[in-house]
C-alpha positions in Angstrom: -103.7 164.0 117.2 -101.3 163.2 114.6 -101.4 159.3 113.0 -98.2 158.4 111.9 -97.8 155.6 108.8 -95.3 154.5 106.9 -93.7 157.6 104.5 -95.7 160.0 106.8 -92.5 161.2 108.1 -91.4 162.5 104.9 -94.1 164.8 104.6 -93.2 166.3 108.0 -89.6 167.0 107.5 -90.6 168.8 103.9 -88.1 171.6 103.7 -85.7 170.5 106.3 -82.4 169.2 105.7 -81.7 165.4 105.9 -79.5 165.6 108.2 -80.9 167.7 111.2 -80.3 166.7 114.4 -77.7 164.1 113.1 -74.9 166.5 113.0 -71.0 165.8 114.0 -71.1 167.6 116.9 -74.4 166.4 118.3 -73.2 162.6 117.4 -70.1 163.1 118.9 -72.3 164.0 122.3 -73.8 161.0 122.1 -70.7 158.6 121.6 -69.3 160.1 124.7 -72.1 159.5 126.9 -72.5 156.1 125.8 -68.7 155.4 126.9 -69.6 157.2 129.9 -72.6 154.8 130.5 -70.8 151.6 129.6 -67.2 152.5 131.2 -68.2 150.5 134.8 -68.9 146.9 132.2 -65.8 147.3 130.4 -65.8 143.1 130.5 -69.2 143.1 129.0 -69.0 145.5 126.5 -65.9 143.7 125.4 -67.3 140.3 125.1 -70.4 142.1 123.2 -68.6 143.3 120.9 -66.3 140.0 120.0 -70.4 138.2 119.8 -71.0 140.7 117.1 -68.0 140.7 115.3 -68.1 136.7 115.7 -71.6 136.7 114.2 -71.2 139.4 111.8 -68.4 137.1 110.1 -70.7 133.9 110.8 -73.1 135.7 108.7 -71.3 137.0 105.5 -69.1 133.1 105.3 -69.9 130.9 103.2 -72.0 127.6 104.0 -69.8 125.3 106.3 -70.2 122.0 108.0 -67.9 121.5 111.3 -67.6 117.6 110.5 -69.2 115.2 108.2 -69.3 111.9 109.8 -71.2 108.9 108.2 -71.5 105.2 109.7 -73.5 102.5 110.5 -73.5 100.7 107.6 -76.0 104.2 105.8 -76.2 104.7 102.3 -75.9 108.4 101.2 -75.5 111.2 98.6 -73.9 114.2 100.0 -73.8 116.9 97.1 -73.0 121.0 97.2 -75.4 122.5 94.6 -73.8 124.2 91.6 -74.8 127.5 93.0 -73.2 127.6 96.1 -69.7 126.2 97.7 -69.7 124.2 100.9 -66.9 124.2 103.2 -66.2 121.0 105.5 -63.8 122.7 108.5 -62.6 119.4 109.8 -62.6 115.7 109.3 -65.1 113.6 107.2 -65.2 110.1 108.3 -66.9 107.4 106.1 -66.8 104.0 107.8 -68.8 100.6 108.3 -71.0 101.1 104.9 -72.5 97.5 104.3 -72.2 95.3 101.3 -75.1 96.5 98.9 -75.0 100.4 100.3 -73.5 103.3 99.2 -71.8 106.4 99.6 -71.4 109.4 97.4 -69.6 113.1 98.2 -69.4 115.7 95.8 -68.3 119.5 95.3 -66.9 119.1 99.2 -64.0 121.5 100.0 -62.8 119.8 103.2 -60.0 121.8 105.1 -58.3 120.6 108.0 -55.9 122.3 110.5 -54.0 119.3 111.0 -54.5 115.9 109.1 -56.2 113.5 108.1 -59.0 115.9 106.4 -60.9 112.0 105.6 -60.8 108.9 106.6 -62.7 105.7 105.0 -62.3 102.6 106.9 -63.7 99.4 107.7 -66.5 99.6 104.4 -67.9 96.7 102.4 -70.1 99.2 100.0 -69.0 101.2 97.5 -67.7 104.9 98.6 -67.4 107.8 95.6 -65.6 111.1 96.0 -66.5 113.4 93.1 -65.1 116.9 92.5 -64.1 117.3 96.6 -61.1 119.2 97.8 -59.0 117.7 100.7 -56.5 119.7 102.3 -54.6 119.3 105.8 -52.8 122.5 106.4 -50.1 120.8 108.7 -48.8 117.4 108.6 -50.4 115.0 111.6 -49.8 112.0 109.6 -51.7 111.3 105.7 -53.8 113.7 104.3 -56.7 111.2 103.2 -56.7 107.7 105.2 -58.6 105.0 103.8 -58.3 101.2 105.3 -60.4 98.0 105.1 -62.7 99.0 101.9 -63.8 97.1 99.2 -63.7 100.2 96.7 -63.3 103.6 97.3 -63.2 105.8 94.2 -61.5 109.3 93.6 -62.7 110.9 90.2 -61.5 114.6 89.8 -60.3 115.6 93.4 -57.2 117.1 95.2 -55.5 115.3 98.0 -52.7 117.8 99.3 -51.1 116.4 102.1 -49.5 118.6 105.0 -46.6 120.8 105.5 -43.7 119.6 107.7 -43.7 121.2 111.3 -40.3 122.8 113.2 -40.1 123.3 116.5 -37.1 123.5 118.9 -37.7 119.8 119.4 -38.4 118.2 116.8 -39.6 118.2 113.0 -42.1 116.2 110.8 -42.2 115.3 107.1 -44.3 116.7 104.7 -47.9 114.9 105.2 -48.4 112.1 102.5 -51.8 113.1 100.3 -53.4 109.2 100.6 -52.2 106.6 102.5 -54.3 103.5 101.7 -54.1 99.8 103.2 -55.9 96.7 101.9 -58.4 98.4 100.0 -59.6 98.8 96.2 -58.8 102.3 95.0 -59.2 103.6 92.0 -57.8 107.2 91.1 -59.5 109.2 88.3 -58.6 112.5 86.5 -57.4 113.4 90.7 -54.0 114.8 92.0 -52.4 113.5 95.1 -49.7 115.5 96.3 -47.4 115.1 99.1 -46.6 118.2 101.4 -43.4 120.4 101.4 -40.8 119.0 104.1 -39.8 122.0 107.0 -37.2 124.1 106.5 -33.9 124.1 108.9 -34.1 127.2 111.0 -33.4 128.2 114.7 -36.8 127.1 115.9 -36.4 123.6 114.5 -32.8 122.6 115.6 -30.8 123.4 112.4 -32.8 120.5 110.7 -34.8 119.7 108.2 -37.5 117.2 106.9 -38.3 115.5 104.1 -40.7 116.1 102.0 -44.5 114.0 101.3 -45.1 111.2 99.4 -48.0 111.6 96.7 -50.0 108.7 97.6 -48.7 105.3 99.3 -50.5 102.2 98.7 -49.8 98.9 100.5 -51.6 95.5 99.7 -55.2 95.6 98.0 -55.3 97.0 94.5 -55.2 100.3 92.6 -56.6 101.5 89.5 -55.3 104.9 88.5 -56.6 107.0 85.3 -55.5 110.4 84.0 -53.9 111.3 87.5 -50.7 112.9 89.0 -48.8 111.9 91.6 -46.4 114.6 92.9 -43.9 114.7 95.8 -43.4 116.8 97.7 -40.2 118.8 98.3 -37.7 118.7 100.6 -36.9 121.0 103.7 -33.9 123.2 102.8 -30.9 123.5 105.2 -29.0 126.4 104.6 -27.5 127.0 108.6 -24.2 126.4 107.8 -21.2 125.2 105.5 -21.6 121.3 105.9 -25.7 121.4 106.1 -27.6 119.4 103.6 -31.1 119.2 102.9 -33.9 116.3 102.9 -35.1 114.2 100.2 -38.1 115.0 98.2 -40.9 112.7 98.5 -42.5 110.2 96.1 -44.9 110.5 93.5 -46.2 107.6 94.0 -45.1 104.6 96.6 -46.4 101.0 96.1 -46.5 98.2 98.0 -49.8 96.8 95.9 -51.1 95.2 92.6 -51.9 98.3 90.4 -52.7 99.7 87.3 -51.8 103.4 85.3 -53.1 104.5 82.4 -52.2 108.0 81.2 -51.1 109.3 84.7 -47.8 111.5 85.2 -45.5 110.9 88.1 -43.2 113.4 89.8 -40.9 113.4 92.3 -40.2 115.8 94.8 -37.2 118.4 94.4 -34.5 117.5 97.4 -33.9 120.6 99.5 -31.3 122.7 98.8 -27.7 123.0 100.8 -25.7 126.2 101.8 -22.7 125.4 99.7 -22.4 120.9 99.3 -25.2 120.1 96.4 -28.8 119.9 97.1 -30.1 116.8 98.8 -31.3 113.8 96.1 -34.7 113.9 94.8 -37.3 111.6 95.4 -38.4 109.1 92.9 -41.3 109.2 90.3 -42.5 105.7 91.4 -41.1 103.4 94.1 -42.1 99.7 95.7 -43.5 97.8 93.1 -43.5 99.2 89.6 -47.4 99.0 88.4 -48.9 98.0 85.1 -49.2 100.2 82.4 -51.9 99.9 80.0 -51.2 101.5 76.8 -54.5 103.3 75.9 -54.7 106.6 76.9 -57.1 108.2 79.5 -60.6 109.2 78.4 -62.7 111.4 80.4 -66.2 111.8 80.8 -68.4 114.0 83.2 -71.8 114.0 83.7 -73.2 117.4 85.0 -75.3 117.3 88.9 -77.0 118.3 90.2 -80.0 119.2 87.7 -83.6 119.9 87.8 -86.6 118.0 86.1 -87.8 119.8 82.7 -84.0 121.1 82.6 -81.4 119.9 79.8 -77.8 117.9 81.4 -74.7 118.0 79.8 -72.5 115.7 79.3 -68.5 116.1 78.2 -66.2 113.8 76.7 -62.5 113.5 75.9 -61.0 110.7 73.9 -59.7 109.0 70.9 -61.4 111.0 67.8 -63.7 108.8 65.9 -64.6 106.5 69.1 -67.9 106.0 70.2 -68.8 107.8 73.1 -71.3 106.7 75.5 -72.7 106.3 78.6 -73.8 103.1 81.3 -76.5 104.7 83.7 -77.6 102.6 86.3 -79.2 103.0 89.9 -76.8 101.9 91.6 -72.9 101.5 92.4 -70.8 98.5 93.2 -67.6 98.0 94.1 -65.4 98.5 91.1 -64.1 95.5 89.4 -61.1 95.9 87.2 -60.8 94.6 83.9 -57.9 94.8 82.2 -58.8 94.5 78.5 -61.5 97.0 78.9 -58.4 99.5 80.3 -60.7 100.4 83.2 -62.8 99.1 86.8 -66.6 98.5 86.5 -68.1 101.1 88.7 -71.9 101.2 88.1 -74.2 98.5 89.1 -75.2 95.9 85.9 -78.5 94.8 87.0 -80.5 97.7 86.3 -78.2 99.1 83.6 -79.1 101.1 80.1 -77.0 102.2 77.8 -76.7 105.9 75.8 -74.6 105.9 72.7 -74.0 109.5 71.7 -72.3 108.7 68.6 -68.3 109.1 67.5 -65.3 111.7 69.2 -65.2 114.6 66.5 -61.8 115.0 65.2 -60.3 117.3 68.3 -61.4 114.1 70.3 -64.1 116.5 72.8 -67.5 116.5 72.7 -69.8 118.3 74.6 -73.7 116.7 74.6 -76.9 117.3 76.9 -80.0 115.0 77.3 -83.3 116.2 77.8 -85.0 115.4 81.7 -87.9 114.5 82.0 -90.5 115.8 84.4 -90.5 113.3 88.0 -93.4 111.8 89.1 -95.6 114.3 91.5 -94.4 112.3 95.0 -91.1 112.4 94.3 -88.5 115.0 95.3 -85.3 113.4 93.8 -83.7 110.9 92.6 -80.1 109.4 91.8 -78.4 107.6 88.5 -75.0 106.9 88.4 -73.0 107.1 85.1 -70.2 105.7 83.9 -68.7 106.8 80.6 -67.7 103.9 77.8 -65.5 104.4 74.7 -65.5 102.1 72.2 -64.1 101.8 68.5 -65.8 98.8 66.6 -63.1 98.9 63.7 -59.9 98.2 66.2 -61.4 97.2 68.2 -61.1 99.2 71.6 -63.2 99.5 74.6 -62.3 102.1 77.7 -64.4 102.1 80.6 -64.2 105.4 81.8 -64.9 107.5 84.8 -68.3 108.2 85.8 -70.1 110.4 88.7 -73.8 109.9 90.2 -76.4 112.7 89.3 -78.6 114.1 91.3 -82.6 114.7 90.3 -84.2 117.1 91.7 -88.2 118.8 91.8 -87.7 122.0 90.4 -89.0 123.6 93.8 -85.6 122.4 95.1 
């Protein structure tokens, strides 16, 4: 009797080559006979193969969520960690988020087919998007819809609004990248860009579309800090001697109260004709002109998440010689704008602190990290949001910043 175990096989074959019985020939043998065998369930085999190939990519993609849906008046933190991306392959819809809740989505690449890629509607509490991506790959109307909210915030995030669409019966604009109504935004070191317009062509009629506003804005009020607004361009129209383009879109459209501080504005390029001149531009800013405050931007970010026992870093860009420090609270509240302090009160006041860490060197960046402590044994995580303050006692100026919630976390997470 012979009692195989693992590496016993090695022993066996001593001498042999590694590749006996496992030759061309002999393999070759065995394919055949296997098509032989699974010829009469050519349907089967098919669809067994597409489940493996399916799975196969399922398995090697990065982490993905189909949809992100939050409502009901729930307060939550929804963050990717800093070693891994997540994907969101459709819509995220934040809505109905009571008075005294809130909201917070970070590192989220959201990628939509058609638009909107998110939509925030109908919310008393404070919504945050930190760091996310949204992107609608065709234009179904705005890229990022957000109505009826007390505050929603955008601090470092891409809203690219959708390409026009030809067909033989019709075309579309370029998607705009935010289209909010009667809400509080504020805008934060983001971009909002409106979508390309369609080209004229023979599968859209000889015409052309124009192209996307940046963001449009209409009642409620905006605060808007270190940002771009872009248009996008307009559809060319090339198909014949008298054929004109569209109109580029607008950088940024208002039909609102708002405020800009260090923000750049671009218009759209109009399409371009086949031999009259290329179709007017859009404009940097139309609607209502908004307020500019004179100070320029200052940035802060606050890294997260991080573990307990682990060091955060903090980074700041401003005025050299100005204070830099932080407000770090537990909560978030709907941001109140405050004109002589160039900025909107984000964090929460009644269980505020504040962390000076000292004047801007003379490049006007700083990078700084903070010792964490260890949490207590029962808890898992917690949250702090932060918002950055620049002051200079000798102007005297004071900047609120931007700011972005942290995440705790037990070093077993």
């Amino acid at each position: 009797m012979r009692v195989w175990q693992p590496g016993s096989h090695l022993t066996v074959e001593r001498g042999q080559s590694p590749m006996t019985g496992h030759g061309w020939k002999r393999t070759r043998r065995r394919l055949l006979a296997l098509a032989r065998l699974a010829a009469p369930y050519k349907g089967r085999v098919a669809l067994a193969l597409g489940f493996l190939l399916v799975s196969t990519l399922a398995a090697l993609a990065p982490p993905y969520l189909a949809k992100l849906a939050i409502d009901d008046g729930k307060g939550i933190t929804v963050v990717a960690d800093t070693s891994s991306a997540v994907t969101v392959r459709g819509e995220v819809v934040v809505r109905n988020v009571a008075a005294g809740a809130s909201v917070v989505l970070q590192v989220l690449h959201v990628t939509k087919p058609y638009s909107p890629a998110l939509e925030v509607t109908s919310n008393a509490g404070a919504v945050s998007l930190e760091g996310c991506t949204f992107v609608a790959d065709v234009q179904n109307g705005p890229t990022c819809r957000v109505d009826g909210c007390a505050s929603v915030t955008f601090h470092g995030c891409l809203l690219q609004g959708g390409s026009g669409v030809g067909s033989p019966f019709f075309v579309t604009p370029g998607g705009r990248g935010l289209h909010a109504t009667n809400s509080g935004v504020t805008i934060m070191d983001s971009i909002c860009q409106g979508g390309h317009g369609v080209g004229a062509g023979i599968f859209s009629l000889d015409l052309s579309s124009v192209g996307g506003d940046g963001a449009v804005l209409t009642g409620g009020l905006l605060f808007a800090s270190g940002a771009i607004f872009q248009g996008g361009a307009g559809g060319n129209n090339q198909t014949s001697l008298l054929s004109v383009g569209s109109q580029g879109g607008d950088g940024l459209h208002l039909n609102a109260p708002a405020y800009a501080m260090g923000c750049t504005f671009e218009c759209g390029a109009g399409g371009a004709s086949y031999a009259l001149p290329p179709a007017p531009d859009g404009a940097a800013i139309s609607g209502t002109p908004p307020t500019f405050l004179s100070e320029p931007a200052r940035h802060m970010l606050a890294e997260s998440p991080v573990r307990e026992l682990q060091t955060m870093s903090f980074s700041f860009v401003g005025t050299p010689g100005e204070i830099a420090a932080v407000i770090v609270s537990t909560g978030l509240d709907p941001a109140v704008v405050i004109p002589p302090f160039n900025g909107p009160l984000l964090v929460s006041l009644g269980t505020a602190n504040a962390i000076s860490f000292g004047p801007l060197p003379a490049l006007g960046a700083m990078q700084q990290t903070l010792p964490i402590p260890a949490l207590p044994p029962a808890l898992l995580g917690a949250t702090l949001d932060m918002q950055g303050v620049f002051f200079d006692l000798t102007t005297p100026v004071l900047v609120l910043g931007p700011g972005n919630r942290v995440i705790l976390l037990d070093q077993s997470l």
